[in-house]
Rosetta silent file (secondary structure, phi, psi, omega in degrees, C-alpha in Angstrom):
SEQUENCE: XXXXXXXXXXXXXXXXXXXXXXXXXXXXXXXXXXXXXXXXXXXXXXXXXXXXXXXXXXXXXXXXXXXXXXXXXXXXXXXXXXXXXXXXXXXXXXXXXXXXXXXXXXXXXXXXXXXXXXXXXXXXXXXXXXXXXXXXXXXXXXXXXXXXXXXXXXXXXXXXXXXXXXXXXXXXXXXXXXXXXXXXXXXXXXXXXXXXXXXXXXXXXXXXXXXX
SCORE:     score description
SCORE:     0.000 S_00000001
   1 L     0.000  110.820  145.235    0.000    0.000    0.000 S_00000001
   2 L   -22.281   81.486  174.468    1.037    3.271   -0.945 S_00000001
   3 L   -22.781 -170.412  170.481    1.733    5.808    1.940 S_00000001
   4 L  -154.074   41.446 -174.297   -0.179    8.824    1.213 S_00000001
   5 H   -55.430  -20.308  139.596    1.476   11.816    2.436 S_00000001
   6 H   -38.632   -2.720  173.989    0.086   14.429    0.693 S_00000001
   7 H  -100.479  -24.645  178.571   -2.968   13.422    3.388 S_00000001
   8 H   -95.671  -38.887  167.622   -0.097   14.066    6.209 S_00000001
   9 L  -162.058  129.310 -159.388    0.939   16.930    4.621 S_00000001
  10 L   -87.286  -54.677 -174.382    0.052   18.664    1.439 S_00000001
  11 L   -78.493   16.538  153.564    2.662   21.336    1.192 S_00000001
  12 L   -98.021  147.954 -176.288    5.853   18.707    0.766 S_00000001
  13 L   -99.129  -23.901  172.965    7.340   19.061   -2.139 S_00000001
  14 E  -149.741  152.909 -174.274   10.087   16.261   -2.033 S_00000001
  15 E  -144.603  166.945 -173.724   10.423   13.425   -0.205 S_00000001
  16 E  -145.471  107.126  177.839   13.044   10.138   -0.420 S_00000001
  17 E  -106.452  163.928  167.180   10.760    6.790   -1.054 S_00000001
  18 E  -127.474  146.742 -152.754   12.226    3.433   -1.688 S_00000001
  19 L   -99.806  111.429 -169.191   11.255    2.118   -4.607 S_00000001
  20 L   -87.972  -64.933 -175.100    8.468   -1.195   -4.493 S_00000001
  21 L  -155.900  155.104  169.486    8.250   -2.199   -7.876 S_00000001
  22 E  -128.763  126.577 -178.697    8.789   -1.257  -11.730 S_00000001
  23 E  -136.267   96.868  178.800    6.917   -2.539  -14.392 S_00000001
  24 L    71.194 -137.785 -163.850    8.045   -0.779  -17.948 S_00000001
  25 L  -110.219   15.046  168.563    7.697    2.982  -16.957 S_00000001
  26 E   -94.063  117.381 -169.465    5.100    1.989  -14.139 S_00000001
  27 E  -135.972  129.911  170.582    6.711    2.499  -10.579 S_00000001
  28 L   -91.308 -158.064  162.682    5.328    2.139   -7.396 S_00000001
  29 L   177.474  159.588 -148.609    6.975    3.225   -4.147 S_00000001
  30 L   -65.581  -26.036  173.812    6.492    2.731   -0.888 S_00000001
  31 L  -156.543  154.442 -150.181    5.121    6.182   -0.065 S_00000001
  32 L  -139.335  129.989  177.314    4.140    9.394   -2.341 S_00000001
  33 L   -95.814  -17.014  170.896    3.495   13.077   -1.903 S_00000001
  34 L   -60.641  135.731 -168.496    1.550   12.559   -5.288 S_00000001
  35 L  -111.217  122.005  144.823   -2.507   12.713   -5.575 S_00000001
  36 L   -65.436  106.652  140.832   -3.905   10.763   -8.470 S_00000001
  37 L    30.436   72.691  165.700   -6.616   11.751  -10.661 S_00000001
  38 E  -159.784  146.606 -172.464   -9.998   11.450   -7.893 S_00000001
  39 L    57.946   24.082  164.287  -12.996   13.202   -6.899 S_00000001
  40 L    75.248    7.751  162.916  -12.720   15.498  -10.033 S_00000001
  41 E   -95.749  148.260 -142.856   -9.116   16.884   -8.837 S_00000001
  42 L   -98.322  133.230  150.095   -6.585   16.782  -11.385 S_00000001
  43 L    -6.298   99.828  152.637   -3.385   14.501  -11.767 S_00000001
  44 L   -69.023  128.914  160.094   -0.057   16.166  -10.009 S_00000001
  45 L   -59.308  178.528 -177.693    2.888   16.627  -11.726 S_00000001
  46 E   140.093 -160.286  172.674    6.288   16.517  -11.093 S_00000001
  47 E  -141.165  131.272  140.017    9.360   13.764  -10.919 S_00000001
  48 E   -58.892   92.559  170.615   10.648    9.919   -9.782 S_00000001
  49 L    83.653   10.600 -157.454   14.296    9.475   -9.424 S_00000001
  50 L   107.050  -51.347 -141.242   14.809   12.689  -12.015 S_00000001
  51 E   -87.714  119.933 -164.786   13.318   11.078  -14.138 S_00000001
  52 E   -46.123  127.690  158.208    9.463   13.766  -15.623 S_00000001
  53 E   -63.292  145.479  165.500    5.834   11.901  -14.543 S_00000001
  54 L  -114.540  -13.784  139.697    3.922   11.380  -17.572 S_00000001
  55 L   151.996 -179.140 -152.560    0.908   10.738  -14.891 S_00000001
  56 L  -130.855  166.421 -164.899   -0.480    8.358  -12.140 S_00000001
  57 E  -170.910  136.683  170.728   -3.240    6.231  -11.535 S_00000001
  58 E   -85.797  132.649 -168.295   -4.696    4.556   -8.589 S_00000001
  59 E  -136.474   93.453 -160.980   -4.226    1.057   -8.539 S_00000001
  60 L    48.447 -144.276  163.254   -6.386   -0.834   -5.093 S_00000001
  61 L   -57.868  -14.312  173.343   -4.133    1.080   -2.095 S_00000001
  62 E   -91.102  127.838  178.821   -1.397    1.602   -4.462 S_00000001
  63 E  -100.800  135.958  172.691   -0.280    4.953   -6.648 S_00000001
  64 E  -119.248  145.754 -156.226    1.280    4.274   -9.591 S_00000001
  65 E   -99.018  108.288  167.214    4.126    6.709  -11.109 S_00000001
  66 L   -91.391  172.767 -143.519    4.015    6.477  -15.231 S_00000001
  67 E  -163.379  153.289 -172.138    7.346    8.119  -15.889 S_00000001
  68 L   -67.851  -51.201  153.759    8.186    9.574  -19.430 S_00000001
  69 L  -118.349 -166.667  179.967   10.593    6.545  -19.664 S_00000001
  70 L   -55.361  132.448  142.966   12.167    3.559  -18.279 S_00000001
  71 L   -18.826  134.022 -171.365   13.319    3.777  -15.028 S_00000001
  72 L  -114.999   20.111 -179.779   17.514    4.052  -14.593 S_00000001
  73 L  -145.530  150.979 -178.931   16.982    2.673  -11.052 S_00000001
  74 L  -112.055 -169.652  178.538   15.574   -0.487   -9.531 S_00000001
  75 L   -51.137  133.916 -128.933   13.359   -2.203   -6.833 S_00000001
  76 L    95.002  -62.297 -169.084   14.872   -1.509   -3.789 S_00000001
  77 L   -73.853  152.960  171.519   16.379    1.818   -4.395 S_00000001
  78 E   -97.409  159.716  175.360   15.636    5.191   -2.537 S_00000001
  79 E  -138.130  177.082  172.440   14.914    7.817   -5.176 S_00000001
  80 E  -125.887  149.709 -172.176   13.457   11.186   -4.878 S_00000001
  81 E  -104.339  156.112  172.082   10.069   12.340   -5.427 S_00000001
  82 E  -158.259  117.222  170.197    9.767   16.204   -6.277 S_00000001
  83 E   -62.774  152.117 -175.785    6.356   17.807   -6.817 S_00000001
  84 L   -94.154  109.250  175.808    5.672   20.709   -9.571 S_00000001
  85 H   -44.276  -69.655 -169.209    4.706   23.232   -6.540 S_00000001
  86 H   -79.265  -17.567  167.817    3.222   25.909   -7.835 S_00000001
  87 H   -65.932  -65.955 -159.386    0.531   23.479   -9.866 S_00000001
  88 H   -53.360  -76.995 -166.107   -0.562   21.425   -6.365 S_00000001
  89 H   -24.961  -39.384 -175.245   -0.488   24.877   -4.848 S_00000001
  90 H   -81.792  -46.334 -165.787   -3.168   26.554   -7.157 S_00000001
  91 H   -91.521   18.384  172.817   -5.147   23.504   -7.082 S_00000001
  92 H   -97.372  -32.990 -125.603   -5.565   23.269   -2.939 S_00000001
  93 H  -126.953  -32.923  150.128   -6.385   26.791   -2.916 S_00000001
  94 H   -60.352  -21.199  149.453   -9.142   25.989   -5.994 S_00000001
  95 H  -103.261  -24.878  164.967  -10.457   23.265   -4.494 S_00000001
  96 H   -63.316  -53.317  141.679  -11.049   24.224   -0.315 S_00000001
  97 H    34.299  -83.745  167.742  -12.405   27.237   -3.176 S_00000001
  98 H   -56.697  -42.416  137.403  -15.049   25.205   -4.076 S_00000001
  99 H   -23.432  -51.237 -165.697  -16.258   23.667   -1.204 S_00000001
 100 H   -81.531  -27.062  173.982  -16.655   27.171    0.368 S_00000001
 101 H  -102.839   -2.689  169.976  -19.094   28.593   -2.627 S_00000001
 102 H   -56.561  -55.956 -177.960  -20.659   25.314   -3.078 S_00000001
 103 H   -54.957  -41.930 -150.724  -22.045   25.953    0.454 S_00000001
 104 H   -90.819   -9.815  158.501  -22.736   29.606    0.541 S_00000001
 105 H   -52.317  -84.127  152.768  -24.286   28.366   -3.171 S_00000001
 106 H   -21.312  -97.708 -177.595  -26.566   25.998   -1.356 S_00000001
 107 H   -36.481  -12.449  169.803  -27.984   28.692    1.163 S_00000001
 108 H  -109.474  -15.708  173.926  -29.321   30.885   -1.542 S_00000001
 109 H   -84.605  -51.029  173.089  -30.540   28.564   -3.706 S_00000001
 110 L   115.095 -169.387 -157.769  -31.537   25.556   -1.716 S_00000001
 111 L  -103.900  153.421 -154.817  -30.203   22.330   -1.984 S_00000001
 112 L  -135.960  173.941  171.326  -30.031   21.162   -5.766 S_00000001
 113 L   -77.080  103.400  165.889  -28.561   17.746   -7.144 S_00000001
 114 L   -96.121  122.809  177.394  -24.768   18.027   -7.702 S_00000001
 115 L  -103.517   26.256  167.586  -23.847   16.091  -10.959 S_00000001
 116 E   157.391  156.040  172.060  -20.019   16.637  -11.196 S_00000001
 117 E  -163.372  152.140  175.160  -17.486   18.893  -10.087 S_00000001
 118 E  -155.886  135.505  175.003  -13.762   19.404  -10.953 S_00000001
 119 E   -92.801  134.005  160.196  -10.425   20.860   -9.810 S_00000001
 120 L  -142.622 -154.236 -166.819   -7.630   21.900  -12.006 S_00000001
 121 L   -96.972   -8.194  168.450   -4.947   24.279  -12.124 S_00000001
 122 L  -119.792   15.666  177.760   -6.583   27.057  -13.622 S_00000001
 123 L  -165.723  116.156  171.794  -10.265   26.606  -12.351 S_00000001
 124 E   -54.152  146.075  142.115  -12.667   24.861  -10.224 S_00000001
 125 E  -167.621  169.104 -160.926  -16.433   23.736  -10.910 S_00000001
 126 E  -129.588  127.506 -152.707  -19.535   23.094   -9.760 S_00000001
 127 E  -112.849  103.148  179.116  -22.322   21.436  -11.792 S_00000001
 128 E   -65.380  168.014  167.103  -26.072   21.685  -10.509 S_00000001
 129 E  -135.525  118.384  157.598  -29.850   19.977  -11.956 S_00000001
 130 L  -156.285  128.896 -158.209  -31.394   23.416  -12.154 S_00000001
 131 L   -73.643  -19.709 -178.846  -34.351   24.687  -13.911 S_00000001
 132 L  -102.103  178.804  167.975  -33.570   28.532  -14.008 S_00000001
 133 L   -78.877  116.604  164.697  -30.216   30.264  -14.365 S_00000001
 134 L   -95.953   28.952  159.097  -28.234   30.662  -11.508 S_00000001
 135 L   -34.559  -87.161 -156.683  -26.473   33.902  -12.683 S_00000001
 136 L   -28.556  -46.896 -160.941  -29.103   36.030  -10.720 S_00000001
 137 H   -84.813  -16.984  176.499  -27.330   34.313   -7.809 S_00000001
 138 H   -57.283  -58.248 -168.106  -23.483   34.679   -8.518 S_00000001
 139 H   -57.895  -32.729  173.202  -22.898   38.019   -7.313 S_00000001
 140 H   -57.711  -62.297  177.721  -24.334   37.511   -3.782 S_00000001
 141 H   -46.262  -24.360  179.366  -22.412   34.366   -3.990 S_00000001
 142 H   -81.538  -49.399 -167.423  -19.187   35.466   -4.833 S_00000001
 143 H  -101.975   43.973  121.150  -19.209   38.259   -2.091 S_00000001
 144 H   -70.674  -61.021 -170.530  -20.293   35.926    0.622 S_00000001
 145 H   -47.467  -56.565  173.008  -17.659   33.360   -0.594 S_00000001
 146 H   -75.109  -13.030  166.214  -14.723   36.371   -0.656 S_00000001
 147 H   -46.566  -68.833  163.802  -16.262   37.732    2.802 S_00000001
 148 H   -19.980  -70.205 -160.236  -15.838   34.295    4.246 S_00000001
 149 H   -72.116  -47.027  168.500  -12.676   33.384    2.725 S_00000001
 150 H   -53.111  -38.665 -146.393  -11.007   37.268    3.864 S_00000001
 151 L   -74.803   -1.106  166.617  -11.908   35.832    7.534 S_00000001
 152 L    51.546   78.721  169.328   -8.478   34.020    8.162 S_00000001
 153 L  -118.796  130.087  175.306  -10.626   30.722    8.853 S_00000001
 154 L   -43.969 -160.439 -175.496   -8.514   27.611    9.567 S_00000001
 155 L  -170.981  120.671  177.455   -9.145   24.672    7.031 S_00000001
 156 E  -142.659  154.386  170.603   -8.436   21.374    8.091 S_00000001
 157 E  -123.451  152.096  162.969   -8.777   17.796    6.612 S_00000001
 158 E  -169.848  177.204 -166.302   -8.972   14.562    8.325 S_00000001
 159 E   -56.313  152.465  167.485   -9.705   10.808    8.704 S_00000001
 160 L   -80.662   91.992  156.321  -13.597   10.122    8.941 S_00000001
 161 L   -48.475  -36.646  153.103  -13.874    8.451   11.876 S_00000001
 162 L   -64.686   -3.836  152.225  -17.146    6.771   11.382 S_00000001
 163 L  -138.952   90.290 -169.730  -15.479    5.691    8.029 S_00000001
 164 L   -16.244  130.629  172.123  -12.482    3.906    7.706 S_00000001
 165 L   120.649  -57.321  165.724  -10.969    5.394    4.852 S_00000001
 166 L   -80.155  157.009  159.037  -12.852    8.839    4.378 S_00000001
 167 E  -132.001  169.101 -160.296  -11.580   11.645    4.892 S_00000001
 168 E  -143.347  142.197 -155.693  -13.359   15.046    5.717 S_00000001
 169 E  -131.550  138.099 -162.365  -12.859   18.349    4.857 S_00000001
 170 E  -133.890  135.740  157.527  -13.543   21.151    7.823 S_00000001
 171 E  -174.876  128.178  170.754  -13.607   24.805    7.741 S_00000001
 172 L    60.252 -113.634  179.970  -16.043   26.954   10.388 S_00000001
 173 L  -123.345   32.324  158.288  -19.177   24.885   10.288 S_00000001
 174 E  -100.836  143.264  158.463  -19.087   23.490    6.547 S_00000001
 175 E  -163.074  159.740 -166.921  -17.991   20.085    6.218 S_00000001
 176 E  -158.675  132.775  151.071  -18.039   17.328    3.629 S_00000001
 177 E   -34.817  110.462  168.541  -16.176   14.293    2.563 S_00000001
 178 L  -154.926  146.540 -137.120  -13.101   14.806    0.583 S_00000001
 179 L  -138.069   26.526  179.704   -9.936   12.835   -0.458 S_00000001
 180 L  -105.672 -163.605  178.011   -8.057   16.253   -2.376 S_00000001
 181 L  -127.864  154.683 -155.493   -5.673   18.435   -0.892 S_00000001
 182 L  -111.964 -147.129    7.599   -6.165   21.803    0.749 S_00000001
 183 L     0.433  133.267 -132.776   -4.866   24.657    1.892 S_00000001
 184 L   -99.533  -41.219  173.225   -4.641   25.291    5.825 S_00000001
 185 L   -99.277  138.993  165.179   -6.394   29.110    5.680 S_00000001
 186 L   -89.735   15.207  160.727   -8.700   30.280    3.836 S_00000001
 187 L  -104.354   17.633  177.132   -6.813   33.582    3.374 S_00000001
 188 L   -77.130  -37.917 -144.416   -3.963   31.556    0.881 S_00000001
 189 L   -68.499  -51.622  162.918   -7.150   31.295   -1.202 S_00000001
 190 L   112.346 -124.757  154.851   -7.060   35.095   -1.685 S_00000001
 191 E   -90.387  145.917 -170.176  -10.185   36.517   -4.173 S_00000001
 192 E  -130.892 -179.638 -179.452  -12.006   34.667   -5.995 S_00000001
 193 E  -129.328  162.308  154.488  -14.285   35.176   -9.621 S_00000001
 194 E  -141.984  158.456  147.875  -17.251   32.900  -10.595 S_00000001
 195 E  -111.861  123.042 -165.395  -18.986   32.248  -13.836 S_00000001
 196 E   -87.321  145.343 -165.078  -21.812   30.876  -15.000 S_00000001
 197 E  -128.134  123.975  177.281  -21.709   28.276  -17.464 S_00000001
 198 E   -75.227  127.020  177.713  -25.023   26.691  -19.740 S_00000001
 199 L  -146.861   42.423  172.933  -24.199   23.524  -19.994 S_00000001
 200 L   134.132 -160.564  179.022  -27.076   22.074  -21.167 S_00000001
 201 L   -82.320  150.339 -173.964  -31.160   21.734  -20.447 S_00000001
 202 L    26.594   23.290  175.585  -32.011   22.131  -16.815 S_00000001
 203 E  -134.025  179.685 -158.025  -28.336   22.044  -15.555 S_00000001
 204 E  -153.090   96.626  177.486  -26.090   24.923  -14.492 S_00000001
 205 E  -104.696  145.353  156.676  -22.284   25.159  -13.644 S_00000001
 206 E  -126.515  132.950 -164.741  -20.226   27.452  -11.832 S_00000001
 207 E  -100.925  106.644  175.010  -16.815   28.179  -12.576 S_00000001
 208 E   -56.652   90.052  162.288  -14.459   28.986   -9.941 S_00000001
 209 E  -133.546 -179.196 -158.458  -11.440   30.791  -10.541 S_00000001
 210 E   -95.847  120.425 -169.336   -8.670   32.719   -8.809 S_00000001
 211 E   -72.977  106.439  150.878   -8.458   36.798   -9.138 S_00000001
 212 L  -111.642    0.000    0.000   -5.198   37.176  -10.052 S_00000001
């Protein structure tokens, strides 16, 4: 099983693993600061041994490292992992993001079916079953969300005790199951924009992104 240390701590950037197995340019290792592709957050980047990810994939309890090429090191060996920074960075601070206008989303709206949502590095979103437009509602949302967000509120994730497994994402009184990575404050997130997106008959997205 694949350690998971981006769940112990999100902001390392390198770490020294020993190396479990290689198969072709597929390498496991015994433990990973890398998040795989889940729960609509995007693939990290970054490197194994030197050697450029070409991207990862959850495999049972195990993450596996595809690597541009063959490995120049074997089973056994320690190598070093080193994360692309400023991508995980954008996408902790775009996904706690999301969470926080999903909610203040909810309260003006009421509670609606969410059919998909995704983090990446230059935007968040959040996809609704709604029969109107939720435009009318972005601006309130957005300046609740940066009110909120200005308020230097911790942010914390952790295991779900009643489920082996889960993990839970905390900040004030919202909380929800989630298995991404974070940010610790909610004043790294900074300002935020949203946009409304048609994205078909009776559904509605909102697009997160960061006012820079």
């Amino acid at each position: 099983m694949s350690r998971k240390l981006f769940w112990e701590d999100p902001y390392m950037k390198t770490a020294k693993v020993q190396v479990v197995s290689i198969d072709g340019t597929d390498v496991v290792v015994d433990k990973t600061i890398f998040f795989a592709f889940s729960g609509g957050q995007a693939d990290d980047y970054g490197s194994v041994g030197g050697i450029k990810l070409s991207g990862l994939r959850v495999e049972g309890d195990d993450i596996v490292h595809v690597l541009e090429r063959e490995a120049d090191f074997s089973v056994g060996d320690e190598v070093e992992l080193a994360l692309d920074w400023d991508r995980r960075y954008r996408i902790m601070k775009l996904h706690s993001a999301a969470h926080i206008v999903y909610f203040f989303a909810v309260d003006l709206i009421g509670q609606k079916e969410l059919i998909g949502s995704n983090v990446d590095v230059s935007k968040s979103r959040i996809d609704f079953v709604m029969e109107c437009s939720i435009g009318e509602y972005l601006p309130e949302i957005e300046r609740l969300s940066n009110e909120f967000i200005a308020g230097n509120r911790e942010i914390v994730t952790q295991d779900d005790e009643d489920n082996s497994g889960r993990r839970i994402w905390v900040c004030g009184d919202m909380s929800m199951p989630c298995g991404g990575t974070h940010v610790k404050n909610t004043q790294e997130i900074g300002v935020l924009r949203l946009k409304r997106k048609n994205i078909g008959a009776g559904k509605e997205r909102v697009e997160v992104m960061l006012n820079e």
